[in-house]
FIKOLZA-1660 file (N, C-alpha, C; in steps of 0.1 Angstrom, whole numbers, plus 5000, padded with zeros to 4 digits):
% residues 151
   i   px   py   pz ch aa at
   1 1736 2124 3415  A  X  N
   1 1733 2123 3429  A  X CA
   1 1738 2136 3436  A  X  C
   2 1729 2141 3445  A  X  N
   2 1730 2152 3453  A  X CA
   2 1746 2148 3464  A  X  C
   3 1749 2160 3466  A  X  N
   3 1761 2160 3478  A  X CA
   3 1758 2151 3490  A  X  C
   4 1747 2155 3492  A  X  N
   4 1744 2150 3506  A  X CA
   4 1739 2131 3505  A  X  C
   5 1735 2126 3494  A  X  N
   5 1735 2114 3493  A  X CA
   5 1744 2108 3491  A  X  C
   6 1755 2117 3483  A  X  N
   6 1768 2110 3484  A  X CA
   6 1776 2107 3493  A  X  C
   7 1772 2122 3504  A  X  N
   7 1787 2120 3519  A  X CA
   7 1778 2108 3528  A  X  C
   8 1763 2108 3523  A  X  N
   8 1753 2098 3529  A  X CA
   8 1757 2082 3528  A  X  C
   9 1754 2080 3512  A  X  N
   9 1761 2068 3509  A  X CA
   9 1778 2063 3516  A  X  C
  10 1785 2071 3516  A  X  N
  10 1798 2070 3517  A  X CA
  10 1799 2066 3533  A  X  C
  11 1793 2075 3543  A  X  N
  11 1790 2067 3553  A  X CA
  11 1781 2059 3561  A  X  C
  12 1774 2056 3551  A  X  N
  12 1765 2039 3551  A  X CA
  12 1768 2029 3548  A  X  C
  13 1778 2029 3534  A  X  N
  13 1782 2018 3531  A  X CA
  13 1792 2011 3539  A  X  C
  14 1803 2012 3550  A  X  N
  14 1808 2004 3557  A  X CA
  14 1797 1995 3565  A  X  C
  15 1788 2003 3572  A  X  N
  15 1779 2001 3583  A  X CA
  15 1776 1989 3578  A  X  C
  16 1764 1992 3567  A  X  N
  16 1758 1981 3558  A  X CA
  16 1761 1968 3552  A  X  C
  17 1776 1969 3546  A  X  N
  17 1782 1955 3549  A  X CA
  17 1786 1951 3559  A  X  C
  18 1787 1957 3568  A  X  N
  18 1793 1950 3582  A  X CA
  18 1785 1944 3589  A  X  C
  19 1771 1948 3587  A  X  N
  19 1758 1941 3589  A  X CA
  19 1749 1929 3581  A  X  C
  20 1759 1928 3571  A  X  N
  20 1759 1917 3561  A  X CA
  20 1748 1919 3547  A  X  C
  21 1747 1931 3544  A  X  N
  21 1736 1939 3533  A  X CA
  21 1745 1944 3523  A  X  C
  22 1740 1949 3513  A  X  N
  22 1745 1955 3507  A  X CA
  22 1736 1968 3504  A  X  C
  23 1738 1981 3501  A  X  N
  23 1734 1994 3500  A  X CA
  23 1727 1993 3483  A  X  C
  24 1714 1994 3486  A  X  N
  24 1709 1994 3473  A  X CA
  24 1706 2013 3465  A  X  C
  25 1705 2022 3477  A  X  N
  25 1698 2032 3474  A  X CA
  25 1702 2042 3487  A  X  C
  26 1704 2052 3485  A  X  N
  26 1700 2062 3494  A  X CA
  26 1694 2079 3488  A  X  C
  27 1683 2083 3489  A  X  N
  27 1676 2091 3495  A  X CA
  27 1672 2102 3498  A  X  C
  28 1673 2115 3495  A  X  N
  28 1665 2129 3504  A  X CA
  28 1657 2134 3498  A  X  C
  29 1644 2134 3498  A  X  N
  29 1632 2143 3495  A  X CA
  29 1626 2149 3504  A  X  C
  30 1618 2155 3495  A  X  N
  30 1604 2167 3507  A  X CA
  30 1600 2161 3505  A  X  C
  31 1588 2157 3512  A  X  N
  31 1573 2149 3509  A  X CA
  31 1568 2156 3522  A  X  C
  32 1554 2161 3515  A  X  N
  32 1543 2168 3530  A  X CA
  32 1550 2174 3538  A  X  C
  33 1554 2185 3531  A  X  N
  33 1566 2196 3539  A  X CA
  33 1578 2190 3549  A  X  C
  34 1578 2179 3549  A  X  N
  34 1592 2174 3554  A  X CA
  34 1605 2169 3546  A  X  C
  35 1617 2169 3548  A  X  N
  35 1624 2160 3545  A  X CA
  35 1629 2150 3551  A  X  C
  36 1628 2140 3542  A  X  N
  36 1632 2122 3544  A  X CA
  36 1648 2119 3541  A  X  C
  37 1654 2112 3548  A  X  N
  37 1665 2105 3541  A  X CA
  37 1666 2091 3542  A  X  C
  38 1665 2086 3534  A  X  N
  38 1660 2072 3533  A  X CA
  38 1672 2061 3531  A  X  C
  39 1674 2054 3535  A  X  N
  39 1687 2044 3534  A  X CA
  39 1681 2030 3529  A  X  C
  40 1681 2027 3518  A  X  N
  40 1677 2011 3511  A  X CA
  40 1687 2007 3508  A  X  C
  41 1683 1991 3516  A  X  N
  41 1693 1981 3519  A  X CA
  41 1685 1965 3510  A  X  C
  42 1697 1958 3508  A  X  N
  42 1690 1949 3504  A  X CA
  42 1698 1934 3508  A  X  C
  43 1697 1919 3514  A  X  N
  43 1703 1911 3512  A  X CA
  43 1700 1896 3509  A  X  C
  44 1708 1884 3504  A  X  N
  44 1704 1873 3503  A  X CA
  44 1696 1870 3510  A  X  C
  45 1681 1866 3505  A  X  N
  45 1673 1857 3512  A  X CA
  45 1664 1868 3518  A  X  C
  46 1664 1881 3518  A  X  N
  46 1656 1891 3517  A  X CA
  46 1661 1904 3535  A  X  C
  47 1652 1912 3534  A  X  N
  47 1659 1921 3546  A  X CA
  47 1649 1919 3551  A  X  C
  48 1647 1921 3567  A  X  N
  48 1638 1919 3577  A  X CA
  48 1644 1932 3588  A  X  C
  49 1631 1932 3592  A  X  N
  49 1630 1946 3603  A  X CA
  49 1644 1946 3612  A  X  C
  50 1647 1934 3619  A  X  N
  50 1658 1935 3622  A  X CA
  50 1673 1944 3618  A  X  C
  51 1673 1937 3604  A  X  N
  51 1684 1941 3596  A  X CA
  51 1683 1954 3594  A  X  C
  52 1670 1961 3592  A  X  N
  52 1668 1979 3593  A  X CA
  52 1670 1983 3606  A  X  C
  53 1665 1981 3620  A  X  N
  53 1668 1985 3632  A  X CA
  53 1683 1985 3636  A  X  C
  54 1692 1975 3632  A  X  N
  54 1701 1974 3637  A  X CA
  54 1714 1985 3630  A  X  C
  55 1714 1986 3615  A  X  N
  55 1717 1991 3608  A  X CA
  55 1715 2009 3610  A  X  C
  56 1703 2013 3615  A  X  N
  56 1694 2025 3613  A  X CA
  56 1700 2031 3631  A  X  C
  57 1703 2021 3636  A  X  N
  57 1708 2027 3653  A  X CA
  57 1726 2026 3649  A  X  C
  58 1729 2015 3642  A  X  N
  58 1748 2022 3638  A  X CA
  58 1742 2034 3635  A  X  C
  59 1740 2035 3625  A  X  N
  59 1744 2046 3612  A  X CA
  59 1734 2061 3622  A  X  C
  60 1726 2061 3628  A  X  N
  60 1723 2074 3635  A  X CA
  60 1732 2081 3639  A  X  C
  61 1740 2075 3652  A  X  N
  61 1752 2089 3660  A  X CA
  61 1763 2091 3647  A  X  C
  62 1762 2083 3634  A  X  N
  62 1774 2084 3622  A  X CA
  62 1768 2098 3619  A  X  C
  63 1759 2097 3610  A  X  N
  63 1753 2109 3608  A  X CA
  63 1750 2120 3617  A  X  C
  64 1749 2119 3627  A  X  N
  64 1747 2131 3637  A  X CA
  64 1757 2139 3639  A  X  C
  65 1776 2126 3643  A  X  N
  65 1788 2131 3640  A  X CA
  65 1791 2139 3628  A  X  C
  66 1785 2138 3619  A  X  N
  66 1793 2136 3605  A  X CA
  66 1783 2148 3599  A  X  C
  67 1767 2148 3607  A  X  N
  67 1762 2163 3600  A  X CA
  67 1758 2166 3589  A  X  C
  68 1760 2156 3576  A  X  N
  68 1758 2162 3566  A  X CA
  68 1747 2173 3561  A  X  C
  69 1737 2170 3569  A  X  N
  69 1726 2177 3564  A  X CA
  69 1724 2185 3576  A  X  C
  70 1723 2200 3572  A  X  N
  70 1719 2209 3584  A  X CA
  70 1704 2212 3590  A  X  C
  71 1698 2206 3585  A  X  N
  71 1677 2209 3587  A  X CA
  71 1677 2196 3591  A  X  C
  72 1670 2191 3600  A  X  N
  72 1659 2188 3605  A  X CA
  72 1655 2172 3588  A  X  C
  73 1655 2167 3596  A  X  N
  73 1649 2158 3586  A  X CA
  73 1644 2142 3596  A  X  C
  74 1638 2133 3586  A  X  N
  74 1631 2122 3595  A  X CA
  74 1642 2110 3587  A  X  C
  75 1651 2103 3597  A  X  N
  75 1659 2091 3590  A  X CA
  75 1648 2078 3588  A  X  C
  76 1654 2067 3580  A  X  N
  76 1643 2061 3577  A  X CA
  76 1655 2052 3571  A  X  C
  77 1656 2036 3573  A  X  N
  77 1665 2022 3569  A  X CA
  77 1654 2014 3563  A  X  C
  78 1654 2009 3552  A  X  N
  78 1643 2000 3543  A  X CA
  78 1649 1991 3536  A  X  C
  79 1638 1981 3534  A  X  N
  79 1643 1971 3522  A  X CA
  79 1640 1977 3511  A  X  C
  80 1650 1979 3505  A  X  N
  80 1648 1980 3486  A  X CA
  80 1634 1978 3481  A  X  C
  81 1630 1965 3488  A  X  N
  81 1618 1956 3477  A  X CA
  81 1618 1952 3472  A  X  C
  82 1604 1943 3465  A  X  N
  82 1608 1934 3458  A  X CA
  82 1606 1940 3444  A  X  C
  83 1598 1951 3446  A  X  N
  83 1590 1959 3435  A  X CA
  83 1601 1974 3432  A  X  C
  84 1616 1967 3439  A  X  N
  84 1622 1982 3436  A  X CA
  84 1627 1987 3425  A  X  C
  85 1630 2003 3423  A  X  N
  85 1631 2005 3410  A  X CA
  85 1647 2006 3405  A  X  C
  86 1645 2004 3395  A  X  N
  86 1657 2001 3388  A  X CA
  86 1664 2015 3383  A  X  C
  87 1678 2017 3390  A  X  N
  87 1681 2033 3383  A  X CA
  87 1693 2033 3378  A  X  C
  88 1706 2026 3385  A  X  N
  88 1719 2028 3379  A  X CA
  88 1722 2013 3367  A  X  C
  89 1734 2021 3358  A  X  N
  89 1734 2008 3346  A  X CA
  89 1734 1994 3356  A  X  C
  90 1739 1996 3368  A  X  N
  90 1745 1978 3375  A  X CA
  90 1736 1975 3378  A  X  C
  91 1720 1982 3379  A  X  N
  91 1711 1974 3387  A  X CA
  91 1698 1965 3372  A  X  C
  92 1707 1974 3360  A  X  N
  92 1699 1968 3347  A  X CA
  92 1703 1953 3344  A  X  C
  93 1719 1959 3345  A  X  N
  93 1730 1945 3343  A  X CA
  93 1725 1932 3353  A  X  C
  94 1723 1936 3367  A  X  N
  94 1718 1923 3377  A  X CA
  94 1702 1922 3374  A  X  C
  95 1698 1928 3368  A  X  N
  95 1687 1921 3367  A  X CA
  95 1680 1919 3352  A  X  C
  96 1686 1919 3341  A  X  N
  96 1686 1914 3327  A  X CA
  96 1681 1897 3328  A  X  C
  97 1669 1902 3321  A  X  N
  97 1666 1889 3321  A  X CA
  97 1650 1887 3330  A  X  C
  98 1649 1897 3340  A  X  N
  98 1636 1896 3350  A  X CA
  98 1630 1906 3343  A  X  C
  99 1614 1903 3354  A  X  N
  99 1602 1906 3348  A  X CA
  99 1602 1923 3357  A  X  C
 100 1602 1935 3346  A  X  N
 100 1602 1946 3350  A  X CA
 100 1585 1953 3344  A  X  C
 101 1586 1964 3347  A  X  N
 101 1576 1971 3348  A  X CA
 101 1585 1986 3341  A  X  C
 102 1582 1991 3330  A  X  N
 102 1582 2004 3324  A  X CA
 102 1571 2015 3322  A  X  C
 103 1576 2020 3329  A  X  N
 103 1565 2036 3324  A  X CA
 103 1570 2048 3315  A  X  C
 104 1561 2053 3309  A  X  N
 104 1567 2063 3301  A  X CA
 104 1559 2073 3304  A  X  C
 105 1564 2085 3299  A  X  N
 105 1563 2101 3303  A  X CA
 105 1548 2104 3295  A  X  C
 106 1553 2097 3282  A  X  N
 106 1537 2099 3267  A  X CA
 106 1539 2086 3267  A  X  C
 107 1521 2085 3257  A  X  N
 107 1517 2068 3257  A  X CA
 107 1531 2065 3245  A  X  C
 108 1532 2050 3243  A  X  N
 108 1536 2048 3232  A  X CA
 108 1527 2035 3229  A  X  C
 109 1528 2035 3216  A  X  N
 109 1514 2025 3210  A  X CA
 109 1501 2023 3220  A  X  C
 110 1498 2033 3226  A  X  N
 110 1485 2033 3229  A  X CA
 110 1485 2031 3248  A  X  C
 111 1499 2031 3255  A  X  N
 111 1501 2027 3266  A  X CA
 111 1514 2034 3274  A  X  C
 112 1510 2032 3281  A  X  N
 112 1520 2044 3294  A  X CA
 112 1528 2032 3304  A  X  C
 113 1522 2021 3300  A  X  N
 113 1526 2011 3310  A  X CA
 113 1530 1999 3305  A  X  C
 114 1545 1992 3306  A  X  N
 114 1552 1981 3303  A  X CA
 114 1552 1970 3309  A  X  C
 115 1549 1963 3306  A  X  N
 115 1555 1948 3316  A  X CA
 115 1559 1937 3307  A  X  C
 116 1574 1933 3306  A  X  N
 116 1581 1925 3299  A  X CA
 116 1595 1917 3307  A  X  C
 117 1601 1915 3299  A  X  N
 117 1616 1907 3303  A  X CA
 117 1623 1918 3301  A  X  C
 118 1634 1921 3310  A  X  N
 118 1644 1934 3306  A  X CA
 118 1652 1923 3300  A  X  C
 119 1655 1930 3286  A  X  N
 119 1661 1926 3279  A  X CA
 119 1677 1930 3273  A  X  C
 120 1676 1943 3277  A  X  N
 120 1690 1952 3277  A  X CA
 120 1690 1962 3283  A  X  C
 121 1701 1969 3278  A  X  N
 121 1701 1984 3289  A  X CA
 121 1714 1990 3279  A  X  C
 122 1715 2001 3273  A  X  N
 122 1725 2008 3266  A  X CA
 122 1722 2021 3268  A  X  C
 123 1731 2031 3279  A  X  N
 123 1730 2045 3275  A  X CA
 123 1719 2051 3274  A  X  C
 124 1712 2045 3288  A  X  N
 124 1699 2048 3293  A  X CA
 124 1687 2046 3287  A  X  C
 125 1691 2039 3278  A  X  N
 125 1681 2032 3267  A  X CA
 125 1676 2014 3270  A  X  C
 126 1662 2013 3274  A  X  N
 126 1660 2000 3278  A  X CA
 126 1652 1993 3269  A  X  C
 127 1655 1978 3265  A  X  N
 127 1649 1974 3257  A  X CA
 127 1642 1961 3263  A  X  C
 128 1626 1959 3261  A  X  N
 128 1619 1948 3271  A  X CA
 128 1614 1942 3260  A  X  C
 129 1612 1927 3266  A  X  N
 129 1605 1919 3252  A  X CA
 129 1593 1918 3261  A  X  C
 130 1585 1920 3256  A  X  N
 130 1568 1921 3260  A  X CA
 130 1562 1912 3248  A  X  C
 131 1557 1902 3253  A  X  N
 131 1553 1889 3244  A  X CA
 131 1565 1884 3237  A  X  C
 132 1561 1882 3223  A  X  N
 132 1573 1883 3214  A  X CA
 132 1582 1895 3206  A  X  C
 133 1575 1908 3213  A  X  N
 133 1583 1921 3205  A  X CA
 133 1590 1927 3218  A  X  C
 134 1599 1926 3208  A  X  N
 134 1610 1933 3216  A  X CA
 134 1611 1949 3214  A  X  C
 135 1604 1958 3221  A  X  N
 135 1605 1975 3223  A  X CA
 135 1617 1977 3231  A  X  C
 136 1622 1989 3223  A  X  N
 136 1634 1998 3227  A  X CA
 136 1630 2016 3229  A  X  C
 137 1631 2016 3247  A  X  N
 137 1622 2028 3252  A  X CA
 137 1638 2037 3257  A  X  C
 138 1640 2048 3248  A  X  N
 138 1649 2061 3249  A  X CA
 138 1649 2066 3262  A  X  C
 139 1656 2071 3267  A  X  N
 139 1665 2072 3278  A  X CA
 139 1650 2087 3283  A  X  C
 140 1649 2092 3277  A  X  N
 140 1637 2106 3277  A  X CA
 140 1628 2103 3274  A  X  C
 141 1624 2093 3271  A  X  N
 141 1605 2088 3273  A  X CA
 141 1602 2079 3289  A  X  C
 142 1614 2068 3291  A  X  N
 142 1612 2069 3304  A  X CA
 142 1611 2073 3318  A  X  C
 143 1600 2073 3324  A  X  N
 143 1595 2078 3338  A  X CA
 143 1601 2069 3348  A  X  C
 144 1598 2055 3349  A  X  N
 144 1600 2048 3358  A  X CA
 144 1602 2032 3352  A  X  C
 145 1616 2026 3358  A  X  N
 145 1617 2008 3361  A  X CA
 145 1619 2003 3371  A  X  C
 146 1607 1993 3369  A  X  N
 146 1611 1985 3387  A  X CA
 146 1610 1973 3382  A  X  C
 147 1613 1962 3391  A  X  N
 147 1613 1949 3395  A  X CA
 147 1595 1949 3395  A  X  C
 148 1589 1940 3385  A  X  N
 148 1573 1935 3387  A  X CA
 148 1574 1922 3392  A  X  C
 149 1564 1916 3406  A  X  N
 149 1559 1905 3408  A  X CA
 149 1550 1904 3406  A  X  C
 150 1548 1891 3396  A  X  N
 150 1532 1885 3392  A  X CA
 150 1528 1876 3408  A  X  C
 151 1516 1884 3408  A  X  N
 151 1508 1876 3419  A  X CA
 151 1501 1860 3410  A  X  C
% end
């Protein structure tokens, strides 16, 4: 995690519980010559616009006090999702057992794209049972895991 997500996270996270959420993610890219800092929040029974507005007006004058970032950027409070991706070991651990979505960098057996049960998580190494086989995808072939909802 970059500096600035960190002094970021560090002062979101009081705000965020205090607003009854918990901090799923925070955020800074360029996209279309801007940068974003993005604050994802997530809580029981799901987040609503509210819960981002209210959160996203604390946490503005914090950050404006607090400065961490010297440029110009666009702030932005979101729900996680339901389709959000999975990045640190705790978020494998909470959700072992659900239906995720794996992508890889090169095909493997013929496919770039996973949808199974996360079935573990070791040392950035994830292992999904997709039907009855259980595949084990190395920490450097994976691109992306998220939370899949079957429609």
């Amino acid at each position: 995690m970059s500096k600035i997500t960190d002094k970021v996270t560090e002062l979101a996270l009081p705000v965020v519980e205090e607003e009854g959420c918990s901090l799923w993610d925070v955020e800074y890219v360029r996209e279309a010559g801007s940068w974003y800092l993005r604050v994802f929040i997530d809580k029981e029974g799901g987040v609503g616009i509210d819960d981002c507005e209210r959160i996203s007006r604390r946490l503005d004058p914090i950050l404006d006090e607090a400065d961490p970032i010297p440029d110009s950027y666009v702030f932005e409070v979101g729900s996680a999702g339901a389709e959000r991706e999975l990045k640190r070991p705790r978020d494998f651990e909470q959700f072992t057992g659900a239906q995720v979505e794996l992508r890889t960098y090169r095909s493997v057996d013929g496919s770039k794209s996973f949808v199974g049960t996360l079935a573990g998580y070791e040392d950035g190494a994830v292992t999904l049972l997709v039907g009855e086989k259980a595949m084990r995808f190395e920490k450097e072939q994976i691109a992306l895991v998220r939370l899949h909802v079957s429609l």
